[in-house]
N, C-alpha and C positions, 0 to 999 in steps of 0.2 A: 447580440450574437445568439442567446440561448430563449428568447420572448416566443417562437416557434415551438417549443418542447410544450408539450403537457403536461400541466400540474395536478395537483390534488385536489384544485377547487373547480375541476371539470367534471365531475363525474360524482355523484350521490349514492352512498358507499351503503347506507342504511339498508340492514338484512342482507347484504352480500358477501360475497367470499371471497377476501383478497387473499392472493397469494403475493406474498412481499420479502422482495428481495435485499439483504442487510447483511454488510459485512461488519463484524464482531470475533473476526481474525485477530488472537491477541497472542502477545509475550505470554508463555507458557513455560513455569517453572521446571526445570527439567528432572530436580529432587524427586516432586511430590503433584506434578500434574494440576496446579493451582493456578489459576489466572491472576497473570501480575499488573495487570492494568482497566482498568475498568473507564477508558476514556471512549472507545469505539460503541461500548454499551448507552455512554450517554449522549451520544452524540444520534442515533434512533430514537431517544426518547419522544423526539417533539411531535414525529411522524407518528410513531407508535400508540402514542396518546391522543391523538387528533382520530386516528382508526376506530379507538376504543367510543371517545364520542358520539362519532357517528354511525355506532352500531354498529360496525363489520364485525364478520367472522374472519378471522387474521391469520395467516398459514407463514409461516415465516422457513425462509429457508438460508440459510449461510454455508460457508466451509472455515474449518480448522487446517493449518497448514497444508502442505504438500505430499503424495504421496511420496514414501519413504523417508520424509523428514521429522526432526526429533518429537514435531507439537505437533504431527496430523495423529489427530485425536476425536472421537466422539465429543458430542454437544452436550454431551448430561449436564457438565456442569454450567458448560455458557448456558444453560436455559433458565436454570437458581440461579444464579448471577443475575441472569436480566428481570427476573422477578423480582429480584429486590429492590432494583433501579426502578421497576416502573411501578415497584407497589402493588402487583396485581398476578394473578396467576399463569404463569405461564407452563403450561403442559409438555412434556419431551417426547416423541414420537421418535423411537430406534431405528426409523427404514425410512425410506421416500417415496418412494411410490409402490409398496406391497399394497396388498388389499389393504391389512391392517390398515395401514396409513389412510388408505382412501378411504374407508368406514368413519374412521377417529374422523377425517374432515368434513365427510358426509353428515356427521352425527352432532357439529361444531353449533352451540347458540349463539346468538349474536353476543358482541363482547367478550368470545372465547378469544383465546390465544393459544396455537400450539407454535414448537419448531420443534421441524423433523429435521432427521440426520444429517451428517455433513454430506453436503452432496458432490464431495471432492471423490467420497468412498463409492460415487457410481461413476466407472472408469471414461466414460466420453464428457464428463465435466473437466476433463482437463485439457480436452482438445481445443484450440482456437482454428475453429470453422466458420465462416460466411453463415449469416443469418438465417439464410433459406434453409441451411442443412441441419443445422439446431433447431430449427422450429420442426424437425420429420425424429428428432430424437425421442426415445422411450418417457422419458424424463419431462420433456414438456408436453408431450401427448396427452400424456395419461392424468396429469394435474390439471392442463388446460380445460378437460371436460368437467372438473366437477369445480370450476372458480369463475367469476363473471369478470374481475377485474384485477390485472396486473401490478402493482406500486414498484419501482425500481430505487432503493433509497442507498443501493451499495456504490456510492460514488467512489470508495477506493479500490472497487476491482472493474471499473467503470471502463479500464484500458482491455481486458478481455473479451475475447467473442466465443462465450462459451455457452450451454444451454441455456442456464441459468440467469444469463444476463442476456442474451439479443437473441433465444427462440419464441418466446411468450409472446412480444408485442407484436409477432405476424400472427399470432391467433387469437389474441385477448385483447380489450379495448386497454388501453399502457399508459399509465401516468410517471412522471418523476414525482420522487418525493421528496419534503420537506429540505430534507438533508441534502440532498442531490439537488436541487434547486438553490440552495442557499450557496455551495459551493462552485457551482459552477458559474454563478453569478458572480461573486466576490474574486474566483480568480480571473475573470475575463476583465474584470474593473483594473485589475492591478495589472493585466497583458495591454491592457493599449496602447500604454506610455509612459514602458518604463524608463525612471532616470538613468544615465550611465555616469560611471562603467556597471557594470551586473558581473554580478561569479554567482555560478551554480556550482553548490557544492555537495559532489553523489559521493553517497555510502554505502552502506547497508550489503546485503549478500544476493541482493535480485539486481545484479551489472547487467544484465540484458537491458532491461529497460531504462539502465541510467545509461548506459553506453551509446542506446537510440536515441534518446533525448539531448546526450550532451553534440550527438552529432549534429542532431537538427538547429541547437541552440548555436553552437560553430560556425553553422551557414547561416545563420541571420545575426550573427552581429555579436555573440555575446561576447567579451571582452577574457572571461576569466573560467575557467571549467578548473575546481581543486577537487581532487581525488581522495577516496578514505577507502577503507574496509575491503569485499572483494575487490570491490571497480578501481581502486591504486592496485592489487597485488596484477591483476587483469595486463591494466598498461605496464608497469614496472617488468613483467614477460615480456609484453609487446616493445619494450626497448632494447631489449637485452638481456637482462636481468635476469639469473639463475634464479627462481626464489626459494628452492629446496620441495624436497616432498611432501613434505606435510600441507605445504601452502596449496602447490598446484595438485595434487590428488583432492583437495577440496572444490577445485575447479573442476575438476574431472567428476566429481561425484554430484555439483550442479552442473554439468550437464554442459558447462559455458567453455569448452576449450575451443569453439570457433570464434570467441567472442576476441581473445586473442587477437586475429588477424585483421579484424575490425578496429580494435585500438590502434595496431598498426599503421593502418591505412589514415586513421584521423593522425597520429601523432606526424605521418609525412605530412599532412596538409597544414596544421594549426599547431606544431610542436611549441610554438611560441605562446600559448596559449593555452594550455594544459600542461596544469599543476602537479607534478608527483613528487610520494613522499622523497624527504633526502634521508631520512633515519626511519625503523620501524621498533615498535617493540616485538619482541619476540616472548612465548610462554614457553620458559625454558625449568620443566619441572615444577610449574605451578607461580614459578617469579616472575617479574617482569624485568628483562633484561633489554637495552637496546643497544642497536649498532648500525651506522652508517649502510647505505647501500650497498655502498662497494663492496661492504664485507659478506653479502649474501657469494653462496648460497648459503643455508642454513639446515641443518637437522631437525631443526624449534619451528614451530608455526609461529609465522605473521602475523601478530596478533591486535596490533596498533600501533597508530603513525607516533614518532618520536617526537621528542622535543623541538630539534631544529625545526622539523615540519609545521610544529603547531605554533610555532615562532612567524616563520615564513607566511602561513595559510594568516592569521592575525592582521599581518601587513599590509596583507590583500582585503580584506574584509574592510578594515579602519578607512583603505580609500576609496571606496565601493560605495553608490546610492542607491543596489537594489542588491538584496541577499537573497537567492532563492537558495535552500540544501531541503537534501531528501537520506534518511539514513545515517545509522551509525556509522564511525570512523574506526572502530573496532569492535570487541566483543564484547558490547555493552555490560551484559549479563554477570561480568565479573570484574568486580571493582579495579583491580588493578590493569585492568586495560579497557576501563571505559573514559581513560584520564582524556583522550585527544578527543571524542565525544563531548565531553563535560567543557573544556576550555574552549572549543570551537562556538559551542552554543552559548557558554557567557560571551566571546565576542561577539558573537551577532548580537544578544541582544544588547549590550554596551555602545555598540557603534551608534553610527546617526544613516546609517541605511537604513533603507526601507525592505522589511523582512520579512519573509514567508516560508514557513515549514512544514515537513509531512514527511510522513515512515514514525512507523510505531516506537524505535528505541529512543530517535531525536526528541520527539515527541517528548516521552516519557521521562526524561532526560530535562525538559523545560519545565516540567511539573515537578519533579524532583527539586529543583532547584529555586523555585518557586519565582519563578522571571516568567511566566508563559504572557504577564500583562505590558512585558517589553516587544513582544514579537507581535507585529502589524498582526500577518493572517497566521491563526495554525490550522494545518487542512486535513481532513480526516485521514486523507490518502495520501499513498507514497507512489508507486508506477502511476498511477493516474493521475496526480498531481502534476509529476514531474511532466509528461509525455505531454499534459493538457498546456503545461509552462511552454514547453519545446514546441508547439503549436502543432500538435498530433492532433488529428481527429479521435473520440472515446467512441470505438463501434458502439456501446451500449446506447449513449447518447443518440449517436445521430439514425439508432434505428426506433430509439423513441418522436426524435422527428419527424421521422417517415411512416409512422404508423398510425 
């Protein structure tokens, strides 16, 4: 499926300027601003190292969270961070495309390394626009001129059509990289022929793109869709369910109260087949308290699935030949509501299914626990895992095809 994509071994990198694109989106401590996981850092290593090799001059570019969410944050420290992973110096550049920035590139020797700002902080990186109109953006104009060759190795924001990822390859010759080829190979091996039954099991607090996914996975077959974190509190509205303010002013604040009527619509088609929690926990003054559905609404945030749930979701898992989840089932971040996270991912990897994971808390979560050698694939990414599972097209991807 992916043998048409260009790689890293087309194009001879020696004395030129790659500009390379790498997501290094991580759990950011909310106390003290520190990076809690350093698996997205190692997972560019191979790409990054092979750059160095062969002489390029290396411009790296990523984003930290979302505007207005808790972790968008400047790169200073992801940049010490990845120096340490790769052993080698990597320079922090605070803008993206000022002069500065284009000097410091201009001025780059071979086997330099910088990464400049997050480029979330230049406000049309957040837009998902068609290719053509990304490639006329400020942002890849202006870096396009002073770089010979594009690297794309952010296979977990691969699901976005943003500047950063699908305007370069209509001006610049565009390879995938290491990482992004490794990945997208390895999940198309495991989409051909999967065993059934399958349950995708969505978490995490970006239900837009598991909400797409679990619909697409619906109409082709999949047997089982269990719900965690936003994407349960998401359908639990979409049935009924009062969930209290705390819960849906969080939905209000990402942004997803149309996603609502979308649950809706799937739960009339496939109600029989989508999972919601029957218990939640609730953070009631810092405790974990639970109570039955029924008893919502609630004063307390929603804060993870209960027992019964993780009782229930187990059941399903155990009779399952293919486990695909994306996302925490609650508020990983604090121990006492990352209990239905924790239990879900020892049964996957317990079971005799064949399993694959992605999103950052799940993720970190299988490392924590030190099972990540029970779980078939773990994939860098979480929406582009998932979407690529669901058999979405990834715009980044297929404008690296076509360029």
């Amino acid at each position: 499926m992916f043998k048409d994509i260009p790689t890293m071994d087309d194009f001879d990198f020696n004395g030129k300027t790659a500009i390379v694109r790498i997501d290094i989106n991580s759990p950011i401590d909310p106390k003290n601003g520190e990076i809690l996981d350093d698996r997205r850092f190692l997972s560019h290593r191979e790409t990054i190292r092979e750059l160095i090799e062969k002489n390029a001059k290396i411009v790296l570019l990523a984003h930290q969270g979302r505007p207005g969410d808790a972790d968008f944050t400047t790169l200073e420290k992801h940049a010490r961070f990845l120096e340490e992973i790769l052993e080698h110096r990597v320079r922090y550049v605070d803008s993206i495309f000022s002069s500065y920035a284009i000097n410091e590139i201009r001025n780059m020797k071979e086997k330099d390394i910088i990464l400049l700002e997050n480029v979330r902080f230049y406000s049309e990186e957040v837009l998902n626009r068609p290719p053509d109109a990304q490639a006329k953006t400020y942002l890849v104009r202006r870096l396009s001129k002073i770089a010979d060759v594009y690297v794309n190795d952010a296979f977990a924001t691969a699901h976005r059509s943003q500047p950063s990822m699908v305007g370069f390859p209509l001006v610049l010759k565009s390879v995938a990289g290491r990482l992004m080829e490794k990945e997208l190979n390895a999940i198309w091996n495991i989409m051909r022929h999967p065993k059934k039954p399958v349950a995708f099991i969505l978490g995490g607090t970006k239900a837009d793109d598991s909400i797409r996914a679990a619909k697409l996975a619906l109409e082709n077959g999949t047997e089982y869709i269990l719900t965690g974190g936003v994407v349960a509190n998401i359908f639990l509205a979409a049935r009924g369910y009062r969930i209290g303010e705390p819960s849906i002013e969080f939905i209000r604040g990402k942004k997803m109260v149309d996603q609502i009527d979308v649950a809706k619509s799937l739960l009339n088609d496939y109600e029989d087949r989508i999972l919601l929690p029957v218990d939640v926990a609730l953070d009631k003054h810092g405790e974990r308290m639970e109570i039955p559905v029924s008893e919502l609404p609630t004063n307390f945030r929603i804060s993870d699935i209960g027992e019964k749930t993780i009782k229930n979701y187990k059941r399903i898992i155990n009779k399952c030949k293919t486990v695909f989840a994306k996302g925490a089932l609650g508020i990983f971040e604090i121990d006492d509501f990352a209990k239905g996270t924790v239990e879900i991912i020892k049964a996957i990897a317990d079971s005799d299914a064949f399993s694959i994971i992605g999103g950052g808390h799940l993720v970190a979560s299988a490392r924590k626990l030190n099972i990540e050698n029970k779980i078939n694939h773990i994939s860098s990414g979480g929406g582009a895992f998932i979407s690529l599972l669901a058999g979405y097209k990834l715009p980044a991807v297929e404008v690296l095809r076509q360029g």
